[in-house]
N, C-alpha and C positions, 0 to 999 in steps of 0.2 A: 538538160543542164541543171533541173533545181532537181532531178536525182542525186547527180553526182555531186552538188552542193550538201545533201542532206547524207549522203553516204562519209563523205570526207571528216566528219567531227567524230563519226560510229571507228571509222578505221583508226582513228589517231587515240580514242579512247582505246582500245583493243590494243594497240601498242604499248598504253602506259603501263608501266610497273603497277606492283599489289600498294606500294608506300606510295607512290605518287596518288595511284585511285583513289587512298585516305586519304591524300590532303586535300586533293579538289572536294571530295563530298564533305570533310570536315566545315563546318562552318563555326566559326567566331564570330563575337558579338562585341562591337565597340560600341563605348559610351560614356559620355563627356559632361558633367553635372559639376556642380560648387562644392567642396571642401565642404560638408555641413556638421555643426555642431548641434547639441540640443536645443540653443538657443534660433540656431537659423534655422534648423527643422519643424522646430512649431510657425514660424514666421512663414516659412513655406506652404505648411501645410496648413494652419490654421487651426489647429491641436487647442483643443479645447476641454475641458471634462465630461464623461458621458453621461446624459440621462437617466439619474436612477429613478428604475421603476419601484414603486413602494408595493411590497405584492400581498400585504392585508388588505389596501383597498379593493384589488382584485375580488380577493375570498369576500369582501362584505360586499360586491356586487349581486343584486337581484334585478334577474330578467329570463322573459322565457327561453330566450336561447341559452342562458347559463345553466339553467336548472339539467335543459335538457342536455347538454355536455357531460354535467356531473352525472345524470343517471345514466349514459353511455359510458361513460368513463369507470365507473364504482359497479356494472352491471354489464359486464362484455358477453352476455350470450345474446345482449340484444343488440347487439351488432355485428356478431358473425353468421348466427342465427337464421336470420330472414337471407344472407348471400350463401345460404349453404348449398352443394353442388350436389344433391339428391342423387343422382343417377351416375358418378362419378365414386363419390365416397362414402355412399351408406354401407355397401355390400362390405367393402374393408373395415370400417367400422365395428361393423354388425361380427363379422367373424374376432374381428381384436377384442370388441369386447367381451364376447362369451368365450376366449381362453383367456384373457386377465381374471374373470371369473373363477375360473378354472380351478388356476393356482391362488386365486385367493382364498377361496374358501377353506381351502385344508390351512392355509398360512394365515389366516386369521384365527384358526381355533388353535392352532399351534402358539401365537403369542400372545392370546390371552391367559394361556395358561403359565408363560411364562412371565407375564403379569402377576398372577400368583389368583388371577377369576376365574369365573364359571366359563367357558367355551361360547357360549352364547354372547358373552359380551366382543369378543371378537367378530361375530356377522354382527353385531349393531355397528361398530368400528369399520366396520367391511362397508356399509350403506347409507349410513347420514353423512359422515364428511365427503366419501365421495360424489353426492348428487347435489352436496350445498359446493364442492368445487365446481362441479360442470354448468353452476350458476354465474359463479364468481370468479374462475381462475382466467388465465390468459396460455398457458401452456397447453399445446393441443398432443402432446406425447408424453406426460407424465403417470401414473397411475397412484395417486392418491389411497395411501392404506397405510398400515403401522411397519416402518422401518425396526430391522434388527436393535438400536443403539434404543427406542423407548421404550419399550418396556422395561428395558431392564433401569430408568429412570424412573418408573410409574410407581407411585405411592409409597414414597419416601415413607420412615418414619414409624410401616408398619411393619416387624419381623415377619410375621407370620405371611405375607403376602399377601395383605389385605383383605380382609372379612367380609367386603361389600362396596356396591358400586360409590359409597358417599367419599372416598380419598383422589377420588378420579375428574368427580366435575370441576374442573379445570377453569376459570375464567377466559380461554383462548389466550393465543400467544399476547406477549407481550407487545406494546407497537414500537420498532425499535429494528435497524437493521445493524449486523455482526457480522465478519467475517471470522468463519470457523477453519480452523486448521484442519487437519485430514484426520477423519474418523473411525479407518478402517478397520482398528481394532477392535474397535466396538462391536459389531456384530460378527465378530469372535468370542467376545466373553458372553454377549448373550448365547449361541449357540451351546457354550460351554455351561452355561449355568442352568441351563434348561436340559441337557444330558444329567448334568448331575441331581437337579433336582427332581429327574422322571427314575434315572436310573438307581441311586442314591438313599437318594433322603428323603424319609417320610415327612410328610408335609406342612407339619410343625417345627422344621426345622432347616428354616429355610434360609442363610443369612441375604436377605435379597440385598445389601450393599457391600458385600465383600468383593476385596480386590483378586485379579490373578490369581496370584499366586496362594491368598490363603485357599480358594477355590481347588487351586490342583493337591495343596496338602491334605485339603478335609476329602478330596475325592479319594486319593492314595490311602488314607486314614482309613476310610470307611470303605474300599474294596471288599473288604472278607464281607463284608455285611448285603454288598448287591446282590438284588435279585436276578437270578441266574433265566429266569422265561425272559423278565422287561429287556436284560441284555442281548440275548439270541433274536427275540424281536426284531428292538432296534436294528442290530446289525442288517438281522434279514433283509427289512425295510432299507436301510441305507443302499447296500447294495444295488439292489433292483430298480432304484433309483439312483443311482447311478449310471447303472447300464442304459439305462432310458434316456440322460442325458448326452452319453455320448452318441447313442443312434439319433439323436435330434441335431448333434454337432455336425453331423458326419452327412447326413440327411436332409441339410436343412435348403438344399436345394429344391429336391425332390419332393418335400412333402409341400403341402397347402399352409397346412400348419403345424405349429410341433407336436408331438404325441402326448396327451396329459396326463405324465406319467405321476403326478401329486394326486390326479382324482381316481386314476382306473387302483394307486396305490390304498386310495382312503376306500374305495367300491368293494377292493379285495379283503382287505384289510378287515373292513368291519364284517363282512360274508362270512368268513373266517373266524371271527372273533365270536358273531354270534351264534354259527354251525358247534362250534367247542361249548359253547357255554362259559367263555372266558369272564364274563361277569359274575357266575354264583363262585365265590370261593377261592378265584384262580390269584396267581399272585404277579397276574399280569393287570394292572389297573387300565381301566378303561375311564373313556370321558364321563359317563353317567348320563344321566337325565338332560337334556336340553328344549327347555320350555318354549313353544310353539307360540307364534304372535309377537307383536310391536308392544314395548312399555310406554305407559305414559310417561311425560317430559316429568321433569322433577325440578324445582329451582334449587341453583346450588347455595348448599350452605356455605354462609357470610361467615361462621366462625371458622373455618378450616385455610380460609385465607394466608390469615397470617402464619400461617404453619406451611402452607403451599408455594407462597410467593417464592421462595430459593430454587425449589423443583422447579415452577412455572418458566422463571428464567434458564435455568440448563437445557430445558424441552425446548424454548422458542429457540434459543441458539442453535442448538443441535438439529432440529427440524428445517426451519427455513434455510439452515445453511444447504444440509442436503437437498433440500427441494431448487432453493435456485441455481443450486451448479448441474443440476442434470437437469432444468428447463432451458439453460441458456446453450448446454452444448448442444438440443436435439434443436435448440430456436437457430440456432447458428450451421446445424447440419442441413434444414430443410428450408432456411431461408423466412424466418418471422421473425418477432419480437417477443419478448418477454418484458414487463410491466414488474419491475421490483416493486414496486411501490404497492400494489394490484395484487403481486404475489402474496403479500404480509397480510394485507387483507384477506385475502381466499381460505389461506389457512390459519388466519384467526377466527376467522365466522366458521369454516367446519367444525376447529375446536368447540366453538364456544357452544352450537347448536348440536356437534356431537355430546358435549357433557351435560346441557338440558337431556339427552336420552340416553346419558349413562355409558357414552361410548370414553375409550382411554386415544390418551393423545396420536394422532397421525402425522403422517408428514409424507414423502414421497419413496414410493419403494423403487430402488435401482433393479430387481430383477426381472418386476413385473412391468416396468415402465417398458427394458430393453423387449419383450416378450410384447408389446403395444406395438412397437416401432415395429420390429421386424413382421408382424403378420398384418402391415397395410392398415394400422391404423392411422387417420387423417386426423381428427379432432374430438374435442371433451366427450363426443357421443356415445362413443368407445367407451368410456368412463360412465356414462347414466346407461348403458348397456350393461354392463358387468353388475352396476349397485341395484338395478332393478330384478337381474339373477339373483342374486343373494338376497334379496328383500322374498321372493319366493322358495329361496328354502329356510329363510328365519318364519315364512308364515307359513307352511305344508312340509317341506321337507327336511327339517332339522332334527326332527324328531328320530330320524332312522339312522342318524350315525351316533346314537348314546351309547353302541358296543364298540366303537374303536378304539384300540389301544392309544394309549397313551404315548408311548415308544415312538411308534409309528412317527406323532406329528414332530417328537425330537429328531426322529431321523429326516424328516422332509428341511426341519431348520437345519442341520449341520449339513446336510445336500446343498443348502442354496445357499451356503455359506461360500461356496468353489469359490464363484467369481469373487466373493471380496479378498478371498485371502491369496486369489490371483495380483492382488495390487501389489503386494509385497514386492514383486518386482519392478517398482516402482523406483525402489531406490539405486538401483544402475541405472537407470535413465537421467534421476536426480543427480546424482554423481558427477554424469557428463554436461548436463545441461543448466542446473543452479543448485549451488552445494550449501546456499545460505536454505532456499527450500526445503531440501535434505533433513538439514541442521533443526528447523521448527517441523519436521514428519518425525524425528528419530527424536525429538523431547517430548512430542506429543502422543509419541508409541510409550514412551517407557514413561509417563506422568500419569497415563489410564490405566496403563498394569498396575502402576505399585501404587497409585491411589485409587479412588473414586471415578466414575464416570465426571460427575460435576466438578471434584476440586482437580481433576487433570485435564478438562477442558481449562478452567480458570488460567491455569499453567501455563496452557500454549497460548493462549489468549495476551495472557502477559508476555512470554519469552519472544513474543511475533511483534509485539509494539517496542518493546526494547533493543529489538533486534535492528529496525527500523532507524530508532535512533541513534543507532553503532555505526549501521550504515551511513548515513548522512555524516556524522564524525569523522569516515574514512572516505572520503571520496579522492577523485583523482584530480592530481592538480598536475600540469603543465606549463611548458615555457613553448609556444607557439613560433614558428620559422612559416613565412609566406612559399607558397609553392610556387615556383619562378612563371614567371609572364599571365601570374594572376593576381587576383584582390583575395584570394582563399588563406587562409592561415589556420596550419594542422601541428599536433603534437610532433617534436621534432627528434623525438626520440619514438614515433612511429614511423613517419615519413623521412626518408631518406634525402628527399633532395628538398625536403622543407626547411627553408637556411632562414636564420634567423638576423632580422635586417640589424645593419652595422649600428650599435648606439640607442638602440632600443628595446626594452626586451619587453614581450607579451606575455602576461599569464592569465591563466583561467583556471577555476575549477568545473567540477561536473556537479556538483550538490548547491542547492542554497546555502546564502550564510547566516546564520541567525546563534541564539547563545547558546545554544551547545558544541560549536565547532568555529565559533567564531576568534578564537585563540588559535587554534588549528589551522584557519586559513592564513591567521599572520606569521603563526612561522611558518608554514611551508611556503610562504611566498618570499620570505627572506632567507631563505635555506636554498632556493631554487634560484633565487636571483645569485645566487653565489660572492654575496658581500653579507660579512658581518657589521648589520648596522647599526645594532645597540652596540659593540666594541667600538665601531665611528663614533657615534654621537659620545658616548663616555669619555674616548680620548680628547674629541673636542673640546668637552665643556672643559675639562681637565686643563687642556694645556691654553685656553682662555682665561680660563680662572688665573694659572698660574704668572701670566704674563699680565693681567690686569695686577697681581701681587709685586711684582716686578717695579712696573713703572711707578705703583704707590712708592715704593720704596726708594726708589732713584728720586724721586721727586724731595719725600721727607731728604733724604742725603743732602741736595741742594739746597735746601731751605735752611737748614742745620747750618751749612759752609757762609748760605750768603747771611746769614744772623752773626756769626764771628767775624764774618766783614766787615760788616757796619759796629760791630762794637767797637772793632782796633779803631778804625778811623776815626769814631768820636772821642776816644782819648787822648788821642794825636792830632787835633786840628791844627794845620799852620796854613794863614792866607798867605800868600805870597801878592804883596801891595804891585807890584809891575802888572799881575796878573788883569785883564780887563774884565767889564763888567760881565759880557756875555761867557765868561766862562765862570764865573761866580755864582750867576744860575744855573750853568748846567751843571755843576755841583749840587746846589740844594735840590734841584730835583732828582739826580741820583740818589741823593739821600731820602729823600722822600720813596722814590721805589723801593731803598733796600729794607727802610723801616717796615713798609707795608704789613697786616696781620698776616696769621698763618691759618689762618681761617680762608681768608680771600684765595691764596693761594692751592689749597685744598681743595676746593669750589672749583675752580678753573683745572687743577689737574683731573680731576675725576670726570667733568667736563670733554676732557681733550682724552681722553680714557673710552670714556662712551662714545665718543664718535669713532676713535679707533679702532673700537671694536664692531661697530655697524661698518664701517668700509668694510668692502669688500673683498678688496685686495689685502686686508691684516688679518679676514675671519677665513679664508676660503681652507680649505684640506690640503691644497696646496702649499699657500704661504706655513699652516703649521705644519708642515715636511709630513703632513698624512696620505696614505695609497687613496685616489682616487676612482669609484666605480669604474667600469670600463662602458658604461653605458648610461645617454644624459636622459632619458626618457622613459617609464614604466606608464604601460598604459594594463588594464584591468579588465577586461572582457567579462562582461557580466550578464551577457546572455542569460547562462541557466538562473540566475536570481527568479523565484515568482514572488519574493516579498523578501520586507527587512522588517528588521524589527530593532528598539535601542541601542543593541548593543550591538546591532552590524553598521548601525549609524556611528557608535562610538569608536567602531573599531577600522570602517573607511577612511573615518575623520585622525586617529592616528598614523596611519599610514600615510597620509598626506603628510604631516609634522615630521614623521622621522624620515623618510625620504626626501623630504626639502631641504633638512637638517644637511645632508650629504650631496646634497646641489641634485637633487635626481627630480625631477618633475611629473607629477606624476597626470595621469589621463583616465577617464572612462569609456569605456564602449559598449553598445549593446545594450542598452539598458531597452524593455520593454515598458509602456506608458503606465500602465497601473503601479513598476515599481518607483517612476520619475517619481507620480504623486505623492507615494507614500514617501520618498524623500525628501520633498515640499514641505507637506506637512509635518516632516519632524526636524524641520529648520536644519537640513544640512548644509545647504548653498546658504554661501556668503560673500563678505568681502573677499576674502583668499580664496576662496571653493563656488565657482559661479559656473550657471551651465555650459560654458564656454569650454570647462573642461571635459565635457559632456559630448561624443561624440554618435551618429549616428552607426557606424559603424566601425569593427576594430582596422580596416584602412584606410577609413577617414584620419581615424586618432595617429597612424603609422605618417603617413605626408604628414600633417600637422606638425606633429613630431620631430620630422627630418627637415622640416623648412623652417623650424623655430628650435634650434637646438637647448635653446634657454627661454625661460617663461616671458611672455612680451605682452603688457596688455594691449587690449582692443588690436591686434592687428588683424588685415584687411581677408576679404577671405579669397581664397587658394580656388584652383581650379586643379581638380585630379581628374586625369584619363587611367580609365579600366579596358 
């Protein structure tokens, strides 16, 4: 029996329809709460202001647990450090960082030279910043070395490309975070000025701040004059490196690790170089000499300061910007955090303790980073693995690549230039996906061509904050329709069957309002309400005025007639003696009104003027035969607000005036607590404007609305089902 009980509910479902099955498992939620306004919502809830924490007394707390926070904090190798997974991530490590290595070494002596230094200053750049990062950083996939985009900012000021390490010691980044637009030009025009000036131009003649385009005319210019071996070189090198990169693309399953096609390049390369004898005579330049050993630290000079501060600032932008957008994609790919805060740090102290040893600004390199990642590197280890390779061939083995051509390391930069000028395609995606980003990619490309690295950063910098405040100027404003058998209220020119209730109309914007668009939000809410309400109120005052003109005048007219009254009659007095006493006074006191001044009279019409005009029944739009709103209630959905400021107080507070002016009442809704306060304290609520018009939500304000179709004080509160 309790079979065929339990079977009997299984068959009856299996009979319903696919729309019945919906409705049964649909579940709806009913709920029955008070009408709440702003005022009965703190009362409810108990809305009081929050706790502010004062967080200098924090920073002047001393104790030993603070200390020791802050030196975990400002110091994160000693906290990932001692939980390191030995047996898990050293062997990936261990191999990541001897090929970061790899490709460093040749790409370090590659941009020091386009720095306009001796090659040896690139493995110093190669070794102190990266082992003061793996002290200090918090990104466990980045690889720490000199991006395309600095060098070609490194020592402003000097034509000649710098004489010596003293234009270089840097005082580390500035402390300060920027958000930088896209930079991917940049290590294009480095690529390109480092072709030019290996393939090109003798050495004196370097314009190391020239833009694009003068760069592609002095190249075309000075064609007939290149050296025809540095050329054939170069391409050689390009080539074969190339090839190498596609068999690592193609390959990159298959192998352990990629093929190091930058060192077996630099191996052959200098083999070659010094089998020929390419150093005595040839007119193929090579690196030269590169001195063996660690320099000692140097303190930087105080006077070159203020000549550096402009550089200092373009590098810290430029730098950190690059550095935290590929910390946070690979923190975001493998599941950490990244410490912006931590980051500015890391690569200020590199800086600062790279230019104590004469090293030029670092920041994060995108090809060597991607080259981390893919060969199992896990953490900074990888990174104090690579700099302690290169610290052994700045102390033993540097000395055996002073035959390498020079060509060669321009050919390894404009190689590894592929993937950035792969971004180009960037802008079809922008296109489809945000056309305002586009718009500050495509000012930011063409403000680095036709100017400077630094005054076309500045550029975008500015056109990305302006743009900003365009945006917020243009935001979307709507008139909101309730979607039937809910409390939900959607755009009703999105939603279809979002109707918009009889008598009241909803609007919202998407942007804050504050004084740059706060003109903006009042007309487009008079524009969308679809009444001209400055034409109302104008005709009103108008045809008020004119009718208080009116009755002055009827009144003078009268006054005028009963003054020629009372004259005739006093030149014509006759008692008639039958007449009896009590109409003898009622004479003299007629006469007594008619004398009356025209002062008194005045007083009493103006009087009976001004009350005329407070009834309601003689001011209304109606009684002056004016069109009527079709709707008694505008309430204002103010969700997106996160602050006000003056002049969205001055211009709520008109809105209230001119819509009351037209009999329209108006409401709030949504407001969040922090922006009540800030309404508090800038004295909005008053007599006329009290939280009452304040509601918790835009269908609280909607009932309120429909159950009081005219403004009513103190009435009782409502009960809405949802």
């Amino acid at each position: 029996m309790g079979l065929a009980d339990a079977s009997g509910p299984r068959d009856t479902q299996a009979l319903l329809s696919a729309t019945q099955a919906m409705e049964l498992r649909r579940r709806d939620y009913h709920m029955e709460r008070p009408l709440l306004n702003q005022e009965h919502l703190e009362e409810l809830g108990r809305w009081g202001s929050a706790p502010r924490t004062r967080q200098w007394q924090t920073w002047l707390q001393c104790s030993h647990a603070r200390a020791r926070a802050l030196l975990l904090q400002h110091l994160p190798v000693l906290v990932w450090l001692p939980r390191y997974p030995v047996r898990d991530w050293l062997l990936g490590d261990l191999l990541s960082g001897m090929s970061v290595a790899i490709m460093q070494l040749p790409q370090g002596l590659a941009y020091a030279l386009l720095a306009g230094l001796p090659p040896v200053f690139g493995l110093y750049s190669s070794f102190y910043p990266v082992f003061v990062y793996f002290l200090f950083g918090t990104s466990r996939h980045i690889s720490v070395a000199t991006p395309g985009p600095l060098p070609v900012l490194t020592a402003p000021g000097h034509p000649t490309g710098g004489a010596g390490p003293d234009p270089l010691r840097l005082p580390g980044h500035l402390p300060f975070r920027a958000s930088c637009p896209r930079l991917y030009h940049s290590c294009s025009c480095a690529g390109l000025r480092l072709t030019a000036q290996v393939c090109v131009w003798p050495p004196s003649e370097q314009p190391l701040w020239a833009t694009v385009p003068h760069l592609l005319l002095e190249v075309c210019r000075k064609l007939p004059q290149s050296k025809v071996g540095t050329v054939v070189t170069a391409a050689v090198a390009g080539v074969v490196l190339v090839v190498v990169k596609l068999l690592n693309d193609k390959l990159q399953r298959q192998l352990p690790m990629p093929i190091p096609g930058e060192l077996l390049m630099l191996i052959g390369a200098t083999g070659i170089s010094y089998g020929i004898g390419l150093r005595d005579g040839s007119e193929v330049d090579v690196v030269g000499n590169i001195s063996a050993g660690l320099v000692p630290p140097v303190a930087p000079n105080t006077q070159l300061f203020s000549k550096l501060v402009g550089s200092a600032f373009t590098i810290a932008v430029v730098g950190f910007a690059i550095a935290i957008s590929l910390g946070k994609i690979f923190a975001l790919r493998h599941g950490y955090r990244v410490d912006s805060n931590q980051e500015l740090v890391a690569l200020g102290l590199s800086n600062l303790i790279g230019g104590i040893f004469q090293c030029f600004p670092v920041s994060c390199s995108m090809s060597r980073s991607l080259v981390q990642e893919s060969t199992r590197g896990n953490s900074q280890v990888a990174g104090a693995i690579s700099s302690l390779f290169i610290l052994l061939i700045i102390v033993k083995l540097g000395e055996l690549f002073r035959d390498l051509p020079k060509a060669v390391l321009a050919a390894i930069i404009i190689v590894n230039l592929k993937g950035m000028l792969r971004q180009l395609s960037d802008v079809c995606s922008l296109w489809k996906a945000n056309r305002a980003d586009l718009l500050i990619w495509l000012v930011t490309f063409a403000a680095t061509i036709l100017l400077n690295m630094d005054l076309g950063l500045m550029v975008a910098v500015v056109f990305s904050l302006l743009l900003v405040v365009v945006r917020t100027q243009m935001p979307h404003y709507s008139i909101l329709g309730q979607v039937p058998d809910t409390d939900i209220y959607r755009d009703v020119a999105e939603y279809s069957e979002a109707k918009e209730v009889p008598g009241v109309k909803v609007f919202r914007s998407s942007a804050t309002v504050y004084f740059a668009n706060a003109d903006f939000y009042s007309d487009a809410l008079k524009q969308r309400c679809g009444v001209d309400v400055d034409f109302l109120i104008s005709r009103k005052k108008k045809l008020l005025k004119k009718r208080e003109q009116l009755k002055l005048k009827q009144l003078q007219k009268e006054e005028k007639l009963q003054k020629q009254a009372a004259s005739s009659k006093g030149a014509s007095v006759s008692i008639n003696v039958n007449s009896s006493l009590e109409d003898m006074s009622n004479n003299v006191e007629d006469c007594k009104v008619m004398q009356a001044g025209p002062g008194d009279k005045m007083e009493d019409a103006t009087a009976n003027g001004q009350e005329d005009s407070k009834a309601p029944d003689g001011s209304t739009l109606k009684a002056l035969g004016l069109p009527q709103p079709d709707f008694h209630s505008l309430i204002l959905d103010l969700g997106a607000l996160s602050f006000v400021d003056t002049v969205c107080l001055k211009s709520l507070k008109n809105i209230f005036h001119d819509f009351r002016q037209i009999e329209v009442e108006v409401y709030m809704a949504a407001c969040h607590s922090p922006v009540v306060s800030q309404l508090e304290a800038g004295h909005f609520f008053d007599a006329s404007i009290t939280k009452k018009h304040l509601f918790a939500s835009v269908h609280d304000a909607v009932t309120f609305a429909l159950q009081h179709p005219r403004p009513v004080p103190d009435s009782p509160v409502s009960v809405t089902r949802l």
